[in-house]
N, CA, C and O atoms as a GROMACS GRO file, in nm:
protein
  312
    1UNK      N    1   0.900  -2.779  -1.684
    1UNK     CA    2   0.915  -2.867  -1.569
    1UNK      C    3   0.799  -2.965  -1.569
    1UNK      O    4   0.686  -2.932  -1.606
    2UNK      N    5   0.834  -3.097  -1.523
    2UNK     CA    6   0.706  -3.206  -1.499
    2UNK      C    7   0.695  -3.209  -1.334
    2UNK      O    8   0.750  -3.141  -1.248
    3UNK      N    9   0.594  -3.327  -1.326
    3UNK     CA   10   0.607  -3.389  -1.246
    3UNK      C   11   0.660  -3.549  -1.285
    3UNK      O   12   0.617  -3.580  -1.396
    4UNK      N   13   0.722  -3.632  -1.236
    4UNK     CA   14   0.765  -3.778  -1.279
    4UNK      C   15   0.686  -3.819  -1.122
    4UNK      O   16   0.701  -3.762  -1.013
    5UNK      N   17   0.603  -3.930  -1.155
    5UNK     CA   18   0.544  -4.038  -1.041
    5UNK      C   19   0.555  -4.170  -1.118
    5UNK      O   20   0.546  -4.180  -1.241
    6UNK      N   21   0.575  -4.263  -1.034
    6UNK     CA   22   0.563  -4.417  -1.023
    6UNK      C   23   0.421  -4.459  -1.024
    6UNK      O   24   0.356  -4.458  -0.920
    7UNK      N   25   0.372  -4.493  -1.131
    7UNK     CA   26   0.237  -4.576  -1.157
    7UNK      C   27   0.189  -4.702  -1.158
    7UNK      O   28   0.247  -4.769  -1.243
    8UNK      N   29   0.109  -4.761  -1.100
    8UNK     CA   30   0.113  -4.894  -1.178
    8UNK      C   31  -0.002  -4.943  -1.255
    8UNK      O   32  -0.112  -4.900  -1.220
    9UNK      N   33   0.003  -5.005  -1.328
    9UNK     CA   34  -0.095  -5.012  -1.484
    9UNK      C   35  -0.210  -4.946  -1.449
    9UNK      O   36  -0.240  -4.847  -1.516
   10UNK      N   37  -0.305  -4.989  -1.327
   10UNK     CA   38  -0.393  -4.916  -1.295
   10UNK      C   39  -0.403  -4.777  -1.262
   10UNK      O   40  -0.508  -4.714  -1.254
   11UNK      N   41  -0.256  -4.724  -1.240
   11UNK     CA   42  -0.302  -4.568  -1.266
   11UNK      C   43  -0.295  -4.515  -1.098
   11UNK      O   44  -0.346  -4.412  -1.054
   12UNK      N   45  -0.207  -4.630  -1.012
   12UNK     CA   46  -0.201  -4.618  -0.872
   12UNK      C   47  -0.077  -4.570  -0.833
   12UNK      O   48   0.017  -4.600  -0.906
   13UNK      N   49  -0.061  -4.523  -0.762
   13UNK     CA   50   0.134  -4.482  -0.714
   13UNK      C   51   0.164  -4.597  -0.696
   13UNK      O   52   0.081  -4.681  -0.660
   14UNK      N   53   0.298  -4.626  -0.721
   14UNK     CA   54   0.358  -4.714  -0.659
   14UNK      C   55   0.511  -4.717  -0.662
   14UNK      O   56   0.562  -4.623  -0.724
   15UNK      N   57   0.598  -4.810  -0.606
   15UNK     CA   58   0.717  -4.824  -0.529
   15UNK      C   59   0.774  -4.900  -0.609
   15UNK      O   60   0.895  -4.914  -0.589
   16UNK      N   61   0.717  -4.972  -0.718
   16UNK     CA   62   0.815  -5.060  -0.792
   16UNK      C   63   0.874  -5.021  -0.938
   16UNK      O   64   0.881  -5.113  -1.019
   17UNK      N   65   0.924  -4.870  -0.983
   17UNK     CA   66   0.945  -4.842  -1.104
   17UNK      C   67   1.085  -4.840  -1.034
   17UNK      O   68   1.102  -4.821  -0.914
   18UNK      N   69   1.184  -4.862  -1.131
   18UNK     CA   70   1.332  -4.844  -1.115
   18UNK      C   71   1.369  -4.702  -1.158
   18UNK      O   72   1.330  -4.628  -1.248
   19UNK      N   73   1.460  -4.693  -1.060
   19UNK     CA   74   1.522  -4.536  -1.080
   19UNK      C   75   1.586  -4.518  -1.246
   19UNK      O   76   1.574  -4.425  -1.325
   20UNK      N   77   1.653  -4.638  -1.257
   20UNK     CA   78   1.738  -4.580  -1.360
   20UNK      C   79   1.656  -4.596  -1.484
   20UNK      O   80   1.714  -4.610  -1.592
   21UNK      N   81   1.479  -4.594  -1.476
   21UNK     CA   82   1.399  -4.625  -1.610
   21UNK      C   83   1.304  -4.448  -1.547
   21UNK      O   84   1.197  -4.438  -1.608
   22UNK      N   85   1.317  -4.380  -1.492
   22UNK     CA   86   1.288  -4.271  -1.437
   22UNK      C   87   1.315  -4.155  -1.515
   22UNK      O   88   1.426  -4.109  -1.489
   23UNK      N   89   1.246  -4.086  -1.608
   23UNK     CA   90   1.289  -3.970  -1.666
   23UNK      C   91   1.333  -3.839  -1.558
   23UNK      O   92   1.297  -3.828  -1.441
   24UNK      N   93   1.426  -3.741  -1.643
   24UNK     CA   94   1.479  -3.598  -1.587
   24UNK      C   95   1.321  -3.548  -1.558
   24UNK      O   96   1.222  -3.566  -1.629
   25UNK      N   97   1.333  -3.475  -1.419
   25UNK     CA   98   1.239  -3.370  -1.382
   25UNK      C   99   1.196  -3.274  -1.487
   25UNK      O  100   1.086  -3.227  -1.513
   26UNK      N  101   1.339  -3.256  -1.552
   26UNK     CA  102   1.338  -3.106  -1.642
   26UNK      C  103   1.435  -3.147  -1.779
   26UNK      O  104   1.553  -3.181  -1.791
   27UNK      N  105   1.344  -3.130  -1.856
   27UNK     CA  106   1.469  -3.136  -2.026
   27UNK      C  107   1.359  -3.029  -2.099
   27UNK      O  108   1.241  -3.000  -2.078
   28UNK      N  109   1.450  -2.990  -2.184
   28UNK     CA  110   1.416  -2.880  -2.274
   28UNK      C  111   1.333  -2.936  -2.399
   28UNK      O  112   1.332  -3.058  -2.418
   29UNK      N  113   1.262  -2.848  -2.486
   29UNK     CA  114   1.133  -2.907  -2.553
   29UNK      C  115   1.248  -2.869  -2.677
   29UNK      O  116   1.346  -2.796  -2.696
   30UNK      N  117   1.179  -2.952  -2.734
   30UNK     CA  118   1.272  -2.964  -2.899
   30UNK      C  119   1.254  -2.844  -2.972
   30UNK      O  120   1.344  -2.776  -3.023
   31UNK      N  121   1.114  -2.820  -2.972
   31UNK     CA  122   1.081  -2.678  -3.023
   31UNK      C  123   0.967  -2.598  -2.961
   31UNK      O  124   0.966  -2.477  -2.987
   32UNK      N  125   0.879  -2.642  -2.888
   32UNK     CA  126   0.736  -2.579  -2.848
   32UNK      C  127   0.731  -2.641  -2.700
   32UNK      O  128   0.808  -2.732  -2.668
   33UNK      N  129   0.648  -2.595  -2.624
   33UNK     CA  130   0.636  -2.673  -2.566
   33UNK      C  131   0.472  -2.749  -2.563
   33UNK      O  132   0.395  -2.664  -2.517
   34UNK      N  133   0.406  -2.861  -2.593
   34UNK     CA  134   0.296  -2.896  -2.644
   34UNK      C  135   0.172  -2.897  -2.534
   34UNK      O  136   0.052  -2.924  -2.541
   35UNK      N  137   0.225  -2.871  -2.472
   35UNK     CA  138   0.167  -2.909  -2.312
   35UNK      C  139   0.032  -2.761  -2.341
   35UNK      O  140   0.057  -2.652  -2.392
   36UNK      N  141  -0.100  -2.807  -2.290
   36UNK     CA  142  -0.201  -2.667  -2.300
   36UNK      C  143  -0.264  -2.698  -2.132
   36UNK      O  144  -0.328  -2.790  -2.082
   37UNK      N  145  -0.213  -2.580  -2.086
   37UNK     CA  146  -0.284  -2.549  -1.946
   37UNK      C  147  -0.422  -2.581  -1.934
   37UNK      O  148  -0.513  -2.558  -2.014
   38UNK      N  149  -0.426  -2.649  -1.802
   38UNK     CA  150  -0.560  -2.654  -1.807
   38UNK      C  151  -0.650  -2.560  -1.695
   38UNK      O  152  -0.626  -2.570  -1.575
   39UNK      N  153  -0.755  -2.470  -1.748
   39UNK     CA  154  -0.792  -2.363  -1.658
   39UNK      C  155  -0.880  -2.408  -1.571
   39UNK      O  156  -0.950  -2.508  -1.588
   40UNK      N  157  -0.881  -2.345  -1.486
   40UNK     CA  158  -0.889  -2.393  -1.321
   40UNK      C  159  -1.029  -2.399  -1.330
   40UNK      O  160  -1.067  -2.379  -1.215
   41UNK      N  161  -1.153  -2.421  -1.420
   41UNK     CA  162  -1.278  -2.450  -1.388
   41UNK      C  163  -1.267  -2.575  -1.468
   41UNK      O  164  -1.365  -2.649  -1.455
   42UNK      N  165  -1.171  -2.618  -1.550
   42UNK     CA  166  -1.174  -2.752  -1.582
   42UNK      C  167  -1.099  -2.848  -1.539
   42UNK      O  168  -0.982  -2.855  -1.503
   43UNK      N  169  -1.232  -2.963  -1.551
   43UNK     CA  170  -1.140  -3.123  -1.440
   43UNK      C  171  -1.090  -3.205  -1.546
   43UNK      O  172  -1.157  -3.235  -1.645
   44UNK      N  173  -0.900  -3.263  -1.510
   44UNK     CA  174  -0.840  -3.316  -1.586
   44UNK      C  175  -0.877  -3.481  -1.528
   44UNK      O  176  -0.839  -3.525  -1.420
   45UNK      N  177  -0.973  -3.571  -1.645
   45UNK     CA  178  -0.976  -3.689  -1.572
   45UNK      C  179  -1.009  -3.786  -1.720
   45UNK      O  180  -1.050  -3.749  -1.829
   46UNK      N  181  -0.993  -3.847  -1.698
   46UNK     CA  182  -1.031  -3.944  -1.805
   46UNK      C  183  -1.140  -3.963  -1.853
   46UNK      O  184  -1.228  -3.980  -1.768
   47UNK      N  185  -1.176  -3.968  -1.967
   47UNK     CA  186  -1.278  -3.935  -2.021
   47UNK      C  187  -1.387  -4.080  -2.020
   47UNK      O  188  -1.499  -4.079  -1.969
   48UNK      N  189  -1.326  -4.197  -2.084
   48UNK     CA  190  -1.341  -4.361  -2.085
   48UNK      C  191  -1.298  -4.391  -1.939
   48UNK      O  192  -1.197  -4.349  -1.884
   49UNK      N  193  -1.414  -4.487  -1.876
   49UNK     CA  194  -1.385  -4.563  -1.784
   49UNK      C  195  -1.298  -4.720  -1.801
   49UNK      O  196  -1.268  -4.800  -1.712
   50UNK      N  197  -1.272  -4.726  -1.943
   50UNK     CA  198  -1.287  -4.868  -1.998
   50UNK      C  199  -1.138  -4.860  -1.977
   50UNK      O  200  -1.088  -4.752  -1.948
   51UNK      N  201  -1.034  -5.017  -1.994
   51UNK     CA  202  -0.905  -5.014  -1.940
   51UNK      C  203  -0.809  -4.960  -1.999
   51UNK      O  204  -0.693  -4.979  -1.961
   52UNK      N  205  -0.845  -4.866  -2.125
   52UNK     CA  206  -0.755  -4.857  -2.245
   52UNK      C  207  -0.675  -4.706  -2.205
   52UNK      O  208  -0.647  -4.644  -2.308
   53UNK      N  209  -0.633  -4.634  -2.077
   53UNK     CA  210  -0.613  -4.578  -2.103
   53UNK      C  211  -0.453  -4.600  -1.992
   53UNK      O  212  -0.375  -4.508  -1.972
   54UNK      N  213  -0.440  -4.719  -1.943
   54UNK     CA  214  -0.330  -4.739  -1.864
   54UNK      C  215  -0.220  -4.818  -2.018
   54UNK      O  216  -0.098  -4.802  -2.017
   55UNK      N  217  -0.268  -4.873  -2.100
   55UNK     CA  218  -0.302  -4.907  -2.226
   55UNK      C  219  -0.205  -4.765  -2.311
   55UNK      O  220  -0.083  -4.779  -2.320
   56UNK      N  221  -0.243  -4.693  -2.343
   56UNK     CA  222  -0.235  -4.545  -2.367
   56UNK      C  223  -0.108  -4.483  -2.292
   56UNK      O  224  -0.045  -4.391  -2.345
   57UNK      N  225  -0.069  -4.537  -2.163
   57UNK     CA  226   0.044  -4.464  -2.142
   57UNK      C  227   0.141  -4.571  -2.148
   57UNK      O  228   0.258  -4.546  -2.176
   58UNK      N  229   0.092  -4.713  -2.119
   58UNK     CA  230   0.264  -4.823  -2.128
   58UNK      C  231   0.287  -4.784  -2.278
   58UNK      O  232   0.392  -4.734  -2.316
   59UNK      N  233   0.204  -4.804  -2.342
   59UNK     CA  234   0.245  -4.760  -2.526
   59UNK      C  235   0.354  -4.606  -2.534
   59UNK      O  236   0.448  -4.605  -2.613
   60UNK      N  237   0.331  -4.507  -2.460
   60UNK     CA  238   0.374  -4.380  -2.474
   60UNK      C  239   0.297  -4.310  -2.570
   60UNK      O  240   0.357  -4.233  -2.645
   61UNK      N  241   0.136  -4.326  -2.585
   61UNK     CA  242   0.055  -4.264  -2.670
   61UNK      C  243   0.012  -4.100  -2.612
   61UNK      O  244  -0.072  -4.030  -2.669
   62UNK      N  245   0.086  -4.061  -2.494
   62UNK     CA  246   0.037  -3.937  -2.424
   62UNK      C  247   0.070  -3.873  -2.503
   62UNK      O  248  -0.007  -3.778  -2.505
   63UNK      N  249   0.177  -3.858  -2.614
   63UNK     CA  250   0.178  -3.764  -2.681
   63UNK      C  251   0.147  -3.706  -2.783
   63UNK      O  252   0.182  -3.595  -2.824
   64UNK      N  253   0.030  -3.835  -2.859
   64UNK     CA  254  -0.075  -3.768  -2.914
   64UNK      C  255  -0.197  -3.674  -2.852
   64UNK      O  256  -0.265  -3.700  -2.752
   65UNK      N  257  -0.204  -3.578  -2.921
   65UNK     CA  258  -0.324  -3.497  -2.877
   65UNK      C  259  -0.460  -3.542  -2.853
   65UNK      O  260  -0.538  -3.483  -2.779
   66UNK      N  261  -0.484  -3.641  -2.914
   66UNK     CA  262  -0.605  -3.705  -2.913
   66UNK      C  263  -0.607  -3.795  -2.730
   66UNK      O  264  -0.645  -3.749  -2.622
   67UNK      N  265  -0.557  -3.914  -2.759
   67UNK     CA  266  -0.490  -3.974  -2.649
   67UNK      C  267  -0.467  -3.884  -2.482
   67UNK      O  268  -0.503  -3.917  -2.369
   68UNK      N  269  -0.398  -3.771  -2.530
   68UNK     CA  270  -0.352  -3.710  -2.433
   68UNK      C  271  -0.528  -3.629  -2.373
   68UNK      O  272  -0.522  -3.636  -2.250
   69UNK      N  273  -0.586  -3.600  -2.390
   69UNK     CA  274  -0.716  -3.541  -2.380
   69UNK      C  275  -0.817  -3.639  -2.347
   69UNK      O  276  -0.898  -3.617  -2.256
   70UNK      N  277  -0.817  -3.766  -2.430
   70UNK     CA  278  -0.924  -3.854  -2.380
   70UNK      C  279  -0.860  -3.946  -2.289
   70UNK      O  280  -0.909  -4.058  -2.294
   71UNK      N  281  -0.741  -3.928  -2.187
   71UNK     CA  282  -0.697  -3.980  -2.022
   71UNK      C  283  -0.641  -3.846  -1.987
   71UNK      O  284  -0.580  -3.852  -1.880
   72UNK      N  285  -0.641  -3.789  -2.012
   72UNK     CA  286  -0.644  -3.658  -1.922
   72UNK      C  287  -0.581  -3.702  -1.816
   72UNK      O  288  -0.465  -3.661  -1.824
   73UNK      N  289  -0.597  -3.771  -1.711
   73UNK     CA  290  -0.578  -3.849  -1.628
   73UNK      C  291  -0.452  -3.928  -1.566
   73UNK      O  292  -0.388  -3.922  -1.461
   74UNK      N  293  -0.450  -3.980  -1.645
   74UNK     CA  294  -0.353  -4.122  -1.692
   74UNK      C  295  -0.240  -4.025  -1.722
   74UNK      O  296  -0.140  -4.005  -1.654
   75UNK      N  297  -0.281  -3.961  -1.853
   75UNK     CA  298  -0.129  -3.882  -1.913
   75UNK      C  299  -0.102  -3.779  -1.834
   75UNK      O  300  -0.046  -3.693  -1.901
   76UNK      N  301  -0.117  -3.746  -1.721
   76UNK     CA  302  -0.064  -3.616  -1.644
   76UNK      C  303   0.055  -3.595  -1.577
   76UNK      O  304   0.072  -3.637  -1.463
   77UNK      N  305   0.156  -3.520  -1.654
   77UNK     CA  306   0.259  -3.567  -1.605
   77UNK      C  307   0.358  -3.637  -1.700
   77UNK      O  308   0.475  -3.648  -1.663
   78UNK      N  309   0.321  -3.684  -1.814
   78UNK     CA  310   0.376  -3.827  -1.898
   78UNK      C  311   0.424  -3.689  -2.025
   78UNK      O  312   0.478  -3.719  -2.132
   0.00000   0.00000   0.00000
């Protein structure tokens, strides 16, 4: 299960994503699921302050491991 939120480049909620560009709550993992919990004494946040990581998710780079770890942040959820 995810969460799906409306972002906007900056990484803010917002009201202007279209429904029908909106992924399923829930789809099944092809084979694994890649996702690694994160334990409750660690903070999921972006690592770079710099703009590259709103950058990082219009691309769909969350699903590199690398990427996905250094916005922590950004990719939560993605």
């Amino acid at each position: 299960m995810r969460t799906v939120q409306c972002l906007s480049y900056t990484g803010q909620p917002s009201n202007e994503c279209a429904d029908s560009l909106r992924p399923t709550t829930m789809q099944q993992c092809e084979s694994k699921c890649d996702a690694t919990p994160i334990s409750n004494g660690d903070e999921c946040k972006d690592v770079n302050k710099v703009a590259y990581c709103p950058l990082v998710l219009k691309f769909k780079f969350c699903s590199r491991a690398y990427f996905r770890q250094m916005c922590c942040k950004t990719c939560q959820g993605h």
